[in-house]
C-alpha positions in Angstrom: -41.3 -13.4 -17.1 -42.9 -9.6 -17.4 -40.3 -7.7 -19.5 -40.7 -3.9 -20.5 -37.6 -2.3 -22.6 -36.9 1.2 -20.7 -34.4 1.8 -24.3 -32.7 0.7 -26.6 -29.3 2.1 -27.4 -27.1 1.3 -31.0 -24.0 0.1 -30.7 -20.9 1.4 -33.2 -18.3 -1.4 -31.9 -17.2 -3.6 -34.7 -19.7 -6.4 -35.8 -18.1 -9.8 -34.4 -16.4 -7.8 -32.1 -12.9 -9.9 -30.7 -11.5 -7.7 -28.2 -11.2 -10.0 -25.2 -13.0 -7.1 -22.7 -16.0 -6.3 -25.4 -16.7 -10.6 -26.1 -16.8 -13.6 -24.2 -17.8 -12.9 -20.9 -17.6 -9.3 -21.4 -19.7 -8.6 -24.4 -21.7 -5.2 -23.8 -25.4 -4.6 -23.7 -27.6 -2.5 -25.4 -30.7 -2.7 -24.1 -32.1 -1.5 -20.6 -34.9 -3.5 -19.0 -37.3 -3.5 -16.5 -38.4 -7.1 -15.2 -40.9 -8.7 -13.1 -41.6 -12.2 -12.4 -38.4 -13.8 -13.2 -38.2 -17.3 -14.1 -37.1 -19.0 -11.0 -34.9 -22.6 -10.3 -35.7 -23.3 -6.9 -36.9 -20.8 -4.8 -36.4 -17.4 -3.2 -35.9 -17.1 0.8 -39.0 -15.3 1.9 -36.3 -13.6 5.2 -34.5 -12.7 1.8 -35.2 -8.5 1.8 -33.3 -6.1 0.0 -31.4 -5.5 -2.8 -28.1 -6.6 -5.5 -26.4 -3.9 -7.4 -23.5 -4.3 -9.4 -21.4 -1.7 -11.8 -20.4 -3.1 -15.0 -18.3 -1.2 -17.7 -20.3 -1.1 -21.1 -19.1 0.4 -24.0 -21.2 1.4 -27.0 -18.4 2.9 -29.2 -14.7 1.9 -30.3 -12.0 3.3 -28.8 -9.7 5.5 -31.0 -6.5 3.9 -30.4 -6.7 1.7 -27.7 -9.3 0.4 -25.4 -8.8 -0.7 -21.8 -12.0 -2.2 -19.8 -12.0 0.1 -17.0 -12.6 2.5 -20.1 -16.8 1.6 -20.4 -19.5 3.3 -19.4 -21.1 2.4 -16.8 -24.0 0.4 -16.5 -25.9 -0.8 -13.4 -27.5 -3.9 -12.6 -30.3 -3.7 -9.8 -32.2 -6.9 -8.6 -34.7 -6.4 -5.3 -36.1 -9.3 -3.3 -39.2 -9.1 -1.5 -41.5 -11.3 0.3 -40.0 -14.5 -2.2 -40.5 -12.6 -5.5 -37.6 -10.6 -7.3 -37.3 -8.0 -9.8 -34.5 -6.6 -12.2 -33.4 -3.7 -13.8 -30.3 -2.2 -15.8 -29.3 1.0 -16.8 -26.6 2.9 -18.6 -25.7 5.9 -15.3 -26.3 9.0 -18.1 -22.7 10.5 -16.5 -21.7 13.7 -18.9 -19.6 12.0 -21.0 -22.0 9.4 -21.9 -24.2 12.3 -22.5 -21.4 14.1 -24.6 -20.7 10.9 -26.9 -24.3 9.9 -27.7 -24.9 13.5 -29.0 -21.2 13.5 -30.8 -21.4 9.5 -32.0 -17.8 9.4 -31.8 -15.6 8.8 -28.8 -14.8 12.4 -27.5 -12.5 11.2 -25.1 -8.7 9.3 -23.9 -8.8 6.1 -22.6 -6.4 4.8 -19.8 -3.9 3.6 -22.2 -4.2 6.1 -25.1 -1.1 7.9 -23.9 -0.7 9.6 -27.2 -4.6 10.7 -26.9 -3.6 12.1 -23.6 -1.3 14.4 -24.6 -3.2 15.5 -28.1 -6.5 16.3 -26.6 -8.3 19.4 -24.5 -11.2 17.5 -23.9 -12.8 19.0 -20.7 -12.6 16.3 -17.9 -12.7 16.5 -14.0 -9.9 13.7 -13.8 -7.3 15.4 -12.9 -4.9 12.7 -12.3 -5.4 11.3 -15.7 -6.1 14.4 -17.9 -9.2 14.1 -21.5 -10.1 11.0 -19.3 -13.7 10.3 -19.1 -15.0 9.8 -15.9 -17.3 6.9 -16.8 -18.7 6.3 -13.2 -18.5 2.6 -14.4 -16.6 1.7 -11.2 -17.9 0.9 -7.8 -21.6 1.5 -6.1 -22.6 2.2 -2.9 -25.9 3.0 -1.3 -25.9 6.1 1.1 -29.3 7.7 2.6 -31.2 5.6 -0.2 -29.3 6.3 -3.1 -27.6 4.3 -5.5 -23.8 6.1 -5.9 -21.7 5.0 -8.9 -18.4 6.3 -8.9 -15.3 6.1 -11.3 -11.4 4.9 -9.6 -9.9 8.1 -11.4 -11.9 10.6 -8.8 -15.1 11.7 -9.9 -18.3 12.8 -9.5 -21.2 10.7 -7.6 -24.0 9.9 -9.8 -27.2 8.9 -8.0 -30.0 6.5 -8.8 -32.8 5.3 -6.9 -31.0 1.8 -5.8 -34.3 -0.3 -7.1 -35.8 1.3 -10.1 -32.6 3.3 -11.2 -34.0 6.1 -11.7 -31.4 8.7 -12.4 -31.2 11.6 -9.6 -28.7 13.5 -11.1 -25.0 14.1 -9.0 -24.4 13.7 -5.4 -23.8 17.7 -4.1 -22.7 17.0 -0.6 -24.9 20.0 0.2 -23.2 22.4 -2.1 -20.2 21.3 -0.6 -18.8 18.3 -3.2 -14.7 18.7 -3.2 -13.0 20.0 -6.4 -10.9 17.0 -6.2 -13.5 14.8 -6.9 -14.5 11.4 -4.6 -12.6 7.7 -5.6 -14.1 4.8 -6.1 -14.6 3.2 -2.7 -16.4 5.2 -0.5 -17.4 3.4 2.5 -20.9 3.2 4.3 -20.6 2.4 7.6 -24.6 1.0 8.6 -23.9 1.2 12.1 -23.4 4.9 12.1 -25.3 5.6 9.1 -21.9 7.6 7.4 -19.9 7.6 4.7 -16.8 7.7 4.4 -14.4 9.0 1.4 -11.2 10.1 -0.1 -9.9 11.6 -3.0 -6.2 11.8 -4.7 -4.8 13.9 -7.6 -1.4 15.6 -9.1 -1.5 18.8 -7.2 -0.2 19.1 -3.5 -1.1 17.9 -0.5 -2.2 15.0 -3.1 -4.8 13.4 -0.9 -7.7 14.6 1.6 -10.2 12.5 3.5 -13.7 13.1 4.1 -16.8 12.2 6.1 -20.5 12.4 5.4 -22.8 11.9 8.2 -26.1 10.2 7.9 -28.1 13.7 7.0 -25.9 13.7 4.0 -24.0 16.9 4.9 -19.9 17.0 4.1 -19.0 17.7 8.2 -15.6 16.8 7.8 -13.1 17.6 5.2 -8.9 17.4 5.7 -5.8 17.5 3.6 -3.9 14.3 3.6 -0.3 15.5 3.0 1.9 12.9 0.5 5.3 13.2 -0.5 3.8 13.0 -4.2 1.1 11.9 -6.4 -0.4 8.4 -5.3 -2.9 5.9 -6.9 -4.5 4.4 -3.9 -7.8 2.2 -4.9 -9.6 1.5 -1.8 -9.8 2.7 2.1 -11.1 1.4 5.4 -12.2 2.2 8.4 -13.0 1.0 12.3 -15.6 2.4 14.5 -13.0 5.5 15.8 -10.6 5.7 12.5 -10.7 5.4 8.7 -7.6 4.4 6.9 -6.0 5.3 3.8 -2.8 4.2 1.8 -0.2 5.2 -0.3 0.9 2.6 -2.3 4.4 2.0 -3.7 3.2 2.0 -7.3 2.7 5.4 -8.5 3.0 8.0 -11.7 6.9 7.7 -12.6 7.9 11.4 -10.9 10.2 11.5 -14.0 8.5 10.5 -16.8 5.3 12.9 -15.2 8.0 15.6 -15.4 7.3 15.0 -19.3 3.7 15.5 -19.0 3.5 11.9 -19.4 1.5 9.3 -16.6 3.5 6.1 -16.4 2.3 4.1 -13.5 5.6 2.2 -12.2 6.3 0.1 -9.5 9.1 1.1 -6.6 10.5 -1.7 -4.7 12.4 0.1 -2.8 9.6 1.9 -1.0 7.8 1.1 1.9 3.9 1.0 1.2 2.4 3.5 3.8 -0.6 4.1 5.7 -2.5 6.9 7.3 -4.4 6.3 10.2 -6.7 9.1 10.8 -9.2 9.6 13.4 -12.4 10.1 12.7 -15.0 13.5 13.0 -11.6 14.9 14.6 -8.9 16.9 13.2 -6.5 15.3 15.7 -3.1 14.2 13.6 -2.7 11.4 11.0 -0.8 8.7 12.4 1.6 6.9 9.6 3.0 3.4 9.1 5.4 1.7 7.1 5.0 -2.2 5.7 6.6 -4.4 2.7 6.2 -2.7 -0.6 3.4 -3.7 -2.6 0.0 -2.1 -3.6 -3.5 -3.4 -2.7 -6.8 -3.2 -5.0 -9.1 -3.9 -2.1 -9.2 -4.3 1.8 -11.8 -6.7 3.3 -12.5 -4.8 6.9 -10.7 -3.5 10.1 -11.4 -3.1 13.0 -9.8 -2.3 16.7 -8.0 -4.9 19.1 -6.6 -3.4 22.0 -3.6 -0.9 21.0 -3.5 -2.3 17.8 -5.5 -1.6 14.5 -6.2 -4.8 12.4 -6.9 -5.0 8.7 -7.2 -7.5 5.9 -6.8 -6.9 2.2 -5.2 -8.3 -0.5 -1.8 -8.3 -0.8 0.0 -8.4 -4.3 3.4 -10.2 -4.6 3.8 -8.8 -8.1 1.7 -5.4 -8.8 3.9 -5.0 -12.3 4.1 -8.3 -13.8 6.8 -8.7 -16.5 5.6 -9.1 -20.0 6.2 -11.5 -22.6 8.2 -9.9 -25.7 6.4 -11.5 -28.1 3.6 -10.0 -26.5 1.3 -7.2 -27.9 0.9 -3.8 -26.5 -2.6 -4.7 -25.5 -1.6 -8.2 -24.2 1.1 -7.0 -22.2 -1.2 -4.0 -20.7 -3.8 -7.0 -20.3 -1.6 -8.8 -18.1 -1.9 -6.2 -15.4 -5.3 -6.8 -15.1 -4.9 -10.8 -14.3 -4.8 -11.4 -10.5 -3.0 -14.2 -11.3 -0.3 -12.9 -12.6 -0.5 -10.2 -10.0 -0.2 -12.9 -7.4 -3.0 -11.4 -4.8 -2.9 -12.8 -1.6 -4.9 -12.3 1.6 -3.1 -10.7 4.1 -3.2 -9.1 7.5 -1.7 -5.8 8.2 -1.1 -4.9 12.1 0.0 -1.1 13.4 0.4 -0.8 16.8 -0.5 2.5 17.8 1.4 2.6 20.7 5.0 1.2 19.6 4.6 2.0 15.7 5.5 -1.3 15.2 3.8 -2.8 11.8 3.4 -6.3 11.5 1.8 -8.8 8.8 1.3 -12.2 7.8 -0.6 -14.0 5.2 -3.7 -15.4 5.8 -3.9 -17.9 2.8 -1.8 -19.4 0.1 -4.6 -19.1 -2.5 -5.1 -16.7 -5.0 -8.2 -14.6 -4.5 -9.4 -10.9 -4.3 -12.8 -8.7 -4.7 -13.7 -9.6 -0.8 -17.2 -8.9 0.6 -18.5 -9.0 4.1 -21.6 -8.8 6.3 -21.8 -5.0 5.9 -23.0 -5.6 9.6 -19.9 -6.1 10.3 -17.6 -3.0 8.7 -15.0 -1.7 11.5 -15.9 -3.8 14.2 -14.4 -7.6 13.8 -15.2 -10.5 11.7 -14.4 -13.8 10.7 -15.7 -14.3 7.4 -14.9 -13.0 3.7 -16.8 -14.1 0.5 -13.7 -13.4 -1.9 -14.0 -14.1 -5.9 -12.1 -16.8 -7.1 -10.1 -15.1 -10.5 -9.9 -16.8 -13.9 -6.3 -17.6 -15.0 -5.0 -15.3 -18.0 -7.6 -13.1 -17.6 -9.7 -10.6 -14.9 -13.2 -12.7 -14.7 -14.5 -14.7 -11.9 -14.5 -18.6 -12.2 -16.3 -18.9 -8.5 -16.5 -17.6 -5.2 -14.7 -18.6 -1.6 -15.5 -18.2 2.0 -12.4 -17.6 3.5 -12.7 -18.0 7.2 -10.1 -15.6 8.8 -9.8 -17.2 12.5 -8.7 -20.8 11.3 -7.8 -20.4 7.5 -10.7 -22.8 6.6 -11.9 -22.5 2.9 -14.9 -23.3 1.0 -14.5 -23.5 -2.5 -17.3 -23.1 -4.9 -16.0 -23.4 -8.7 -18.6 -22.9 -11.3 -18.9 -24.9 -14.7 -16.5 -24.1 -17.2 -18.0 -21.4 -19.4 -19.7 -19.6 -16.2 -18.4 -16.6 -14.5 -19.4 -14.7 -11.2 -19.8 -11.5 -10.7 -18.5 -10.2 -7.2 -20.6 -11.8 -4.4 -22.3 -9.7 -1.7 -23.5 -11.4 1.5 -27.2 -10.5 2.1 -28.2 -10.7 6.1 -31.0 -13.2 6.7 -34.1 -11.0 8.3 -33.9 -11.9 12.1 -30.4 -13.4 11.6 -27.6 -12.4 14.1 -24.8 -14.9 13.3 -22.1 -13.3 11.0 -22.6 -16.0 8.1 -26.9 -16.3 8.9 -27.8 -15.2 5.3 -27.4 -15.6 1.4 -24.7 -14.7 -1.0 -25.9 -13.1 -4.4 -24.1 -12.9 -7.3 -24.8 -12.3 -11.1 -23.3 -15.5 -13.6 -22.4 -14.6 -17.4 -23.1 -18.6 -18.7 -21.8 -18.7 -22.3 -22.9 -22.2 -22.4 -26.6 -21.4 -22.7 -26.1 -17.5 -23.7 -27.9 -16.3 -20.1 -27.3 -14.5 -17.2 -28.7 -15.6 -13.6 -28.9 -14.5 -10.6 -27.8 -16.9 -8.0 -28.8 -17.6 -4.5 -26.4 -19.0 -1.8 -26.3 -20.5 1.4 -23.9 -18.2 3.5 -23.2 -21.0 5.7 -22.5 -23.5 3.4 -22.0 -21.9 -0.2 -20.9 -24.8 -2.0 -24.7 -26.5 -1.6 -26.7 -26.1 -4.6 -28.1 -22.8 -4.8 -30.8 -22.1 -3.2 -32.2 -20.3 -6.1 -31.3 -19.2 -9.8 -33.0 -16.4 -11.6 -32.6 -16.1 -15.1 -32.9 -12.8 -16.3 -33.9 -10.7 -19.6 -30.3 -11.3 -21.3 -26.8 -11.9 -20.9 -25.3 -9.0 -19.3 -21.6 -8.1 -19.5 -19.2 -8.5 -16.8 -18.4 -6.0 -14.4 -16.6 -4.7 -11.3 -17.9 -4.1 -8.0 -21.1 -4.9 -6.2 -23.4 -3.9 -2.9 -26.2 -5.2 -1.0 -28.2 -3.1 0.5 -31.1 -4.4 3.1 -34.7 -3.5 3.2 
């Protein structure tokens, strides 16, 4: 293994740090890397091209009062495959309040669940639904006209890296034209169209607005998205003629917000509703009611007939109850455990001739974070590579290919001490089945202290791996992934 250390970066969290999201499986880094000729079990598929990039939140200094994981900055992981060989890199995305807090070497800013912090500081911040909020970037990534975008699930800017070296490219300007609002986590690349696709949320009327970027990178479509009130979607969709968006029924308490203070709260009495809006076209949002709930992440959609499908994740309980005995952090913890959040996959239905919503769930296990052929966004599919979540805790204990035509699973649990990372599906070169490729994902092994990469079979995942590649260090957990072909 070639390794070269890019920087090195101190750390001011406490020494034998026990704060359940900065250990364990999500102890932080502090060093970047650049690596070439990785040490290799097995081997890599030479029709393997392309490459793995996950976000992971990272933080190098104690939180004031309280710190929540989606709090980190972020860091990004970047593996490339070429021609059998594979090499890595990591960096920190150098956002400006990562720049701000190095220069300070004190936090400078609230975390989610500092509400006290919240109201106390003026920190400037462009999160405007969660005011003195860093936007940390340290959420999703997404490749768009060959750049690496990390983005934050607050609204944010875009920061852009070159999706291989990392290089840092400063913010994504849409032309001159970036919205005030900010872009959510989420945005979605359509590769058949070469697109993206975005939205964006806050406290301030109409609350939501929808975008699209076409393949020149130039924002050629921007529209209001009228709410009744502030919402706190996560994720979107889209088919080949609309994208869709959502307002969930867990939102900022209208009351307590009245207070100046953001309580999210869930409302079972309201209908979770969605926005069907057709794309490059101002033509009018079309709306649908189903079953309350609120959904981290969709899987795809796509168009059958008069009806609009789509898959996601459906959570039976999006504001578990606490334990008494609990502690503040524990109970705020327990949101973040899918378990306990009881996400299903599910299937949403809207007719968009009748109006008529239907649903049904698509499997009675536990799962979420699913990936797809990105071949295969807004047209229809049959497969999704979902994570399969730890129990107490949000970590991945292994992966599942969920088939979504006959409900057939495959399982693939890894060893007790091992975590996944998301999993992307990676297209075989010259491949034209759906599944005719490789799932990546990145493993935290506290067992041996090491991180690998691991190479999968997309047509039979729970085979040995096809390939591990061990890489410069343990890296922390993270949050969302993309693949991104040659």
């Amino acid at each position: 293994m070639k390794i070269q250390v890019h920087q090195n970066f101190l750390s001011a969290l406490p020494e034998n740090d026990t704060h359940p999201y900065r250990s364990g499986a999500w102890q932080p880094q502090t060093t970047e890397y650049d690596a070439w000729n990785l040490e290799v079990e097995g081997e890599i598929p030479q029709d393997l091209a392309g490459t793995y990039l996950r976000n992971t939140e990272n933080p190098l200094l104690a939180a004031p009062e309280r710190y929540h994981p989606f709090d980190g900055d972020s860091m990004l992981h970047s593996i490339s495959f070429a021609a059998g060989e594979a090499q890595y890199h990591n960096r920190f995305v150098r956002t400006d309040g990562f720049t701000a807090e190095r220069e300070a070497n004190a936090p400078l800013y609230a975390g989610f669940t500092e509400f006290q912090r919240l109201q106390e500081l003026n920190q400037p911040s462009n999160i405007k639904l969660w005011p003195n909020m860093k936007d940390a970037a340290s959420t999703d990534v997404v490749v768009h006209r060959g750049q690496a975008l990390a983005s934050f699930w607050l609204c944010g800017d875009l920061y852009a890296l070159d999706p291989v070296t990392l290089q840092a490219h400063g913010k994504a300007d849409f032309s001159g034209k970036f919205p005030d609002d900010g872009v959510s986590a989420h945005p979605k690349v359509d590769e058949n169209t070469g697109e993206m696709l975005f939205f964006n949320y806050g406290l301030e009327a109409p609350y939501m607005h929808y975008g699209e970027i076409d393949a020149q990178g130039n924002l050629n479509h921007y529209r209001d998205v009228p709410l009744e009130g502030p919402r706190m979607p996560h994720d979107m969709a889209f088919t080949e003629n609309f994208a869709i968006v959502n307002a969930p029924s867990l939102f900022l308490d209208p009351e307590m917000l009245a207070k100046g203070v953001n309580v999210p709260r869930f409302f079972a009495d309201v209908p979770m509703r969605f926005g069907i809006i057709p794309r490059r076209s101002n033509g009018p949002i079309r709306w649908f009611n189903a079953q309350p709930t609120y959904v981290l992440h969709w899987i795809n959609a796509f168009e059958d007939g008069d009806e609009i499908v789509l898959d996601g994740f459906f959570q039976d309980d999006p504001m578990p109850a606490s334990d008494p005995n609990w502690s503040i952090d524990r109970a705020l913890h327990n949101n973040l455990d899918l378990h306990a959040l009881k996400t299903y996959p599910h299937r949403w239905r809207f007719n968009m001739v009748t109006g008529e919503t239907k649903e049904e769930r698509l499997s009675d296990r536990i799962q979420e974070f699913g990936m797809i052929n990105g071949r295969f966004g807004g047209i229809p599919n049959r497969y999704s590579y979902n994570a399969l979540p730890c129990k107490g805790w949000f970590g991945f204990e292994g992966l599942i290919k969920l088939d979504l035509e006959t409900g057939a699973e495959q399982v693939v649990e890894l060893p007790e001490g091992v975590f996944a990372s998301e999993t992307v599906m990676a297209p075989r070169i010259g491949g034209t089945a759906e599944d005719d490729g490789y799932l990546i994902t990145f493993t935290m092994d506290l067992n041996n202290d090491r991180s690998q990469c691991l190479i999968l079979d997309a047509q039979n995942p729970s085979a040995q791996p096809l390939a591990a590649i061990t890489l410069p260090e343990r890296i922390s957990s993270g949050t969302h992934a993309f693949w991104q072909p040659l």
